[in-house]
N, C-alpha and C positions, 0 to 999 in steps of 0.2 A: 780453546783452540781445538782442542781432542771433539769436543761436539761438534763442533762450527766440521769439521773434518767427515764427520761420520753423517752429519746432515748432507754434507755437499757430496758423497757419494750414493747415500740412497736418491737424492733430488737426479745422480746423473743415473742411476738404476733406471727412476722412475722415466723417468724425460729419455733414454737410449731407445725404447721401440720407436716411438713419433716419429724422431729423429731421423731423417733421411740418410739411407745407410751411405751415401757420397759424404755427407756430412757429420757421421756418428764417429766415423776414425779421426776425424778436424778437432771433433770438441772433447777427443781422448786424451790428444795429445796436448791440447789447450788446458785440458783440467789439473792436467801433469806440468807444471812449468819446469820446472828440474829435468824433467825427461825434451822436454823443447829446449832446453836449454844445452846440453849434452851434444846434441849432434853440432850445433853453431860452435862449441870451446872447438871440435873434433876438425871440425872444418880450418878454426882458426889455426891450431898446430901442425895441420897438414901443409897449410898455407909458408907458415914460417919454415917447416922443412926443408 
């Protein structure tokens, strides 16, 4: 897991210039699922309040 981890961020190093900067902040926040996922719980407890 720890490699597979350290691969998949030099691969998003390497792949961030190409990357169309409209879509370089998309595939940040995709690479992060925990950090996508944080604002959806923040929305939900908003909701219930």
């Amino acid at each position: 897991i720890v490699n597979r981890s350290t691969t998949n961020s030099l691969d998003f190093s390497n792949k961030n210039p190409p990357i169309d900067p409209l879509k370089s902040p998309r595939s940040y926040e995709h690479s992060d699922p925990i950090a996508d996922r944080i604002p959806c719980v923040v929305v939900e407890l908003s909701s219930q309040t």
